[in-house]
C-alpha positions as CSV (number, residue, x, y, z in Angstrom):
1,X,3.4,42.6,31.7
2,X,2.3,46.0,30.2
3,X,1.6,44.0,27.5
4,X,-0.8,41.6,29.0
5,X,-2.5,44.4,30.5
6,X,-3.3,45.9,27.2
7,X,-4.8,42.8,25.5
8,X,-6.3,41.5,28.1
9,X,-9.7,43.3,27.5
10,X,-9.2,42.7,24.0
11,X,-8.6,38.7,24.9
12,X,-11.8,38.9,27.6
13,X,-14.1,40.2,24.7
14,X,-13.1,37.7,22.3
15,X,-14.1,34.6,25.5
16,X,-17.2,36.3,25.7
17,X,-18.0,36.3,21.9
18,X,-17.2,32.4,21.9
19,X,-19.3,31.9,24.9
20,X,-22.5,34.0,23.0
21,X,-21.7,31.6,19.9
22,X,-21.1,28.5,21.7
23,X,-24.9,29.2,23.4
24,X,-26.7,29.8,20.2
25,X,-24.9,26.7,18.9
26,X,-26.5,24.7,21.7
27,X,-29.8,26.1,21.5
28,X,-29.7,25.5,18.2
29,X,-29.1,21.3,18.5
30,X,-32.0,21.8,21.2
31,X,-34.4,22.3,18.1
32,X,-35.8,19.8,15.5
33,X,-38.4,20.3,12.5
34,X,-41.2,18.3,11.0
35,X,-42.9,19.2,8.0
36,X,-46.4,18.1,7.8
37,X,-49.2,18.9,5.1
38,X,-52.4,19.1,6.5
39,X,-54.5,21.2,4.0
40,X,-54.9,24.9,4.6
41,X,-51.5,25.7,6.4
42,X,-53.3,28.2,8.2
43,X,-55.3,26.2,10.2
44,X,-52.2,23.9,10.9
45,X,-50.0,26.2,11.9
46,X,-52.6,27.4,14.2
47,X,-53.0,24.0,15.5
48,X,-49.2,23.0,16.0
49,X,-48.6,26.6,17.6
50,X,-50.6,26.1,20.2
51,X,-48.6,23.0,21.4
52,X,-45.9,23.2,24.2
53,X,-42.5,22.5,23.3
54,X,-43.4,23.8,19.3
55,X,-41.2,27.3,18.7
56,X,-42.4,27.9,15.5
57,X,-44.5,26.6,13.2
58,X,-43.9,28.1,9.2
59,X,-46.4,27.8,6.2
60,X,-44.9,27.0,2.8
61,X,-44.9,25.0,0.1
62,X,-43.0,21.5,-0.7
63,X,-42.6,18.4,-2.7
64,X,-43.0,19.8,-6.1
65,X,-40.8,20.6,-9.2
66,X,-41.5,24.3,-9.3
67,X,-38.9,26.4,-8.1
68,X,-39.7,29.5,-5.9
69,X,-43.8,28.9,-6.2
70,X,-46.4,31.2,-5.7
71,X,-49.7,30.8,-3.9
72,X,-51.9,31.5,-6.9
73,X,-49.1,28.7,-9.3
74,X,-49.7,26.2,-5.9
75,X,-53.3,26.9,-5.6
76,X,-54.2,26.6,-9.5
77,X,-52.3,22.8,-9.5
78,X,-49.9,21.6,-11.7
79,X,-46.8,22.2,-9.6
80,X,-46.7,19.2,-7.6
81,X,-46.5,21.5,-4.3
82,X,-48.5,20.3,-1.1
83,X,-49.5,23.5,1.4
84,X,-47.4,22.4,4.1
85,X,-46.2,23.7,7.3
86,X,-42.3,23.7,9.0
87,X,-42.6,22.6,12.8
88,X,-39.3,23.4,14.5
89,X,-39.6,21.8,18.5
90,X,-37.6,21.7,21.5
91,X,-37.5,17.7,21.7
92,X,-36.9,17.9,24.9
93,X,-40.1,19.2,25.8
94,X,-42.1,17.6,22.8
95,X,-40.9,14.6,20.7
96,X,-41.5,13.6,17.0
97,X,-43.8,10.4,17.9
98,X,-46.0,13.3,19.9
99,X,-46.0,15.6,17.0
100,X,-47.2,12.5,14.8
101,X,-49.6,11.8,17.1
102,X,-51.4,14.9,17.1
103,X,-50.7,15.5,13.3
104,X,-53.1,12.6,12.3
105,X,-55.5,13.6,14.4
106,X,-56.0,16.8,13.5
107,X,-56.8,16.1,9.9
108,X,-59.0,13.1,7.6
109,X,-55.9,11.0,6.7
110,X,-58.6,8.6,4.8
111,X,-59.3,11.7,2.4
112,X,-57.3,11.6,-1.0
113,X,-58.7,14.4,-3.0
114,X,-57.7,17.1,-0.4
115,X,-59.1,18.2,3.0
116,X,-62.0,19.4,4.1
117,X,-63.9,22.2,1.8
118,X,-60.3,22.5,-0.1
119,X,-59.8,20.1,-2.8
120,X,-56.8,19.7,-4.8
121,X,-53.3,18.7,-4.9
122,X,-51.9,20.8,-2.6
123,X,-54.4,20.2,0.1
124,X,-53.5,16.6,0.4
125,X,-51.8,15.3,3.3
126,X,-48.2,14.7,3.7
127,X,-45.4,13.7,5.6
128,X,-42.0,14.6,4.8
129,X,-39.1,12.9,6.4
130,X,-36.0,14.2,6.8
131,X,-34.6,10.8,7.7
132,X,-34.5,7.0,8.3
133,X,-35.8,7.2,11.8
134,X,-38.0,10.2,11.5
135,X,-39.3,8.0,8.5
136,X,-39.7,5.2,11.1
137,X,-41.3,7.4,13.5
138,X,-43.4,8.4,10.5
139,X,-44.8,4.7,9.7
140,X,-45.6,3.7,13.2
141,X,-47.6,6.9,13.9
142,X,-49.5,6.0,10.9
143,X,-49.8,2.0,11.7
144,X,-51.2,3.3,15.2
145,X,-53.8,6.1,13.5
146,X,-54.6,3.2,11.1
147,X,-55.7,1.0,14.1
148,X,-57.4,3.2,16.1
149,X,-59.6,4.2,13.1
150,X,-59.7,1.0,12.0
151,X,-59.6,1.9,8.2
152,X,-56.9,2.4,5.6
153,X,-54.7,5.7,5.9
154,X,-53.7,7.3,2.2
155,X,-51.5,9.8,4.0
156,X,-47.7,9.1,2.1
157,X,-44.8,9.9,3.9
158,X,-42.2,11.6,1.6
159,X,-38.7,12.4,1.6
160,X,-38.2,15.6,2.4
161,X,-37.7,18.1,-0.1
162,X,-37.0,21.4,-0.6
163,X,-39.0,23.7,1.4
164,X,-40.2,27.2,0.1
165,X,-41.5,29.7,3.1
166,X,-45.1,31.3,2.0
167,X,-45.4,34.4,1.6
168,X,-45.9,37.5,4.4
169,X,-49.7,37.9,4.2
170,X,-49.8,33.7,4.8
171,X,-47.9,33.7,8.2
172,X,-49.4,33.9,11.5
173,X,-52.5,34.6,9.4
174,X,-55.0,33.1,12.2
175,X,-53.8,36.1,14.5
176,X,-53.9,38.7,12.3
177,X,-55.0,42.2,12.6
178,X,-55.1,43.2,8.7
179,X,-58.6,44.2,7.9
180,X,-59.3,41.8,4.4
181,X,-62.5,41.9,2.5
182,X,-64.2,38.5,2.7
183,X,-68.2,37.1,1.6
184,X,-69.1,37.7,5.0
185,X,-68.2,41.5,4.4
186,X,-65.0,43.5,5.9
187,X,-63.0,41.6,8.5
188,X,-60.1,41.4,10.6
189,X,-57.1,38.3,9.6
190,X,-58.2,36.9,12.7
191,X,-62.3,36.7,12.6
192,X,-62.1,35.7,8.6
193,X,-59.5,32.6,9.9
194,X,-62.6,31.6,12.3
195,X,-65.2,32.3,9.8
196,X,-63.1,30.2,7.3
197,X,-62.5,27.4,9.6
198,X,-66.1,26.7,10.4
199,X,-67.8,27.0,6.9
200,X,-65.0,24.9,5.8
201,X,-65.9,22.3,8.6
202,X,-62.2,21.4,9.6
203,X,-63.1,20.7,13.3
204,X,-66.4,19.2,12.8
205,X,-65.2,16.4,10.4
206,X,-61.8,16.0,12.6
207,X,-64.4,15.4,15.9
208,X,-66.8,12.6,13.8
209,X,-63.5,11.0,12.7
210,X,-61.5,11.2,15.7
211,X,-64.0,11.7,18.2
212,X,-62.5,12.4,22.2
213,X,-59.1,11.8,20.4
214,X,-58.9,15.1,18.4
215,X,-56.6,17.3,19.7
216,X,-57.2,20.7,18.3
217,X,-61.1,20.7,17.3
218,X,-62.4,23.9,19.3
């Protein structure tokens, strides 16, 4: 009995440490990723952010053959890499087919040589699936952009591949605080992202292509 009595705080904290793993192990199954290249990861990471259900939404580079990439070796071409962003959701609150939905209309999926003001490889768009049925999901999202555009959709949907996070300065860069020295002077992460955003005409191509049905065009 004295026994018991001695371990049994000892065996209470151990139930309590399984219960704390146990928890994080199902929060953890509550999340699912996509990774989506969209262009400038900046702008969709601000975009996919913004939706209910998203966590988190991570710019990086994937799809290449260059191991641990930079953004000047991305930028400059050659590596293969696409600018992409990592959506991890609750799909319980948001599904895949949603996320799909959205993604397509938030960029020119007809537009092969980039996006937008950004040209290049790595500013193509992308899907990378990380399975059979998000692959399916995939290829009916884009069989239902294709018809509601009525024209031909040169977004390919990849396997996934290995994906390298961005570095510091890229994350969360649409609400930043750094002051950076851009051509419209001295400016705060934040205002350059918005002064960057509309010379680059992002949201005013999305709204002629998309029209009522673009989701993130401010």
């Amino acid at each position: 009995m004295r026994l018991f009595i001695k371990t049994k705080p000892v065996l209470l904290g151990v139930l309590i440490a399984l219960g704390v793993v146990a928890q994080g192990l199902r929060a953890e199954a509550a999340s699912d990723t996509l990774v989506v290249a969209g262009g400038c990861f900046w702008c969709v990471e601000s975009d996919f952010e913004s939706v209910a259900g998203v966590k988190s939404a991570v710019s990086g580079y994937t799809g290449g053959h260059a191991k641990n990439p930079s953004y000047k070796q991305v930028s400059r071409g050659g590596t293969g890499h696409y600018e992409a962003v990592k959506i991890t959701f609750d799909p319980k609150v948001v599904s895949t087919e949603r996320l799909l939905y959205l993604f397509f209309r938030s960029v020119d999926p007809t537009d092969a040589g980039g996006q937008f003001c950004d040209r290049g490889e790595s500013y193509r768009t992308a899907i990378f699936a990380s399975d059979q049925a998000q692959r399916a999901a995939a290829e009916a999202a884009k069989a239902e952009a294709e018809a509601d555009l009525g024209r031909r959709l040169v977004t390919p949907i990849l396997p996934a591949a290995r994906f390298y996070k961005a570095e510091s300065y890229h994350q969360d860069y649409y609400k930043g605080d750094k002051l950076v020295l851009t051509r419209f002077g001295p400016k705060r992460q934040s205002e350059a992202y918005k002064r960057y955003r509309e010379a680059c005409r992002r949201d005013a191509v999305v709204r002629r292509l998309w029209g009522a049905a673009a989701p993130f065009a401010h």
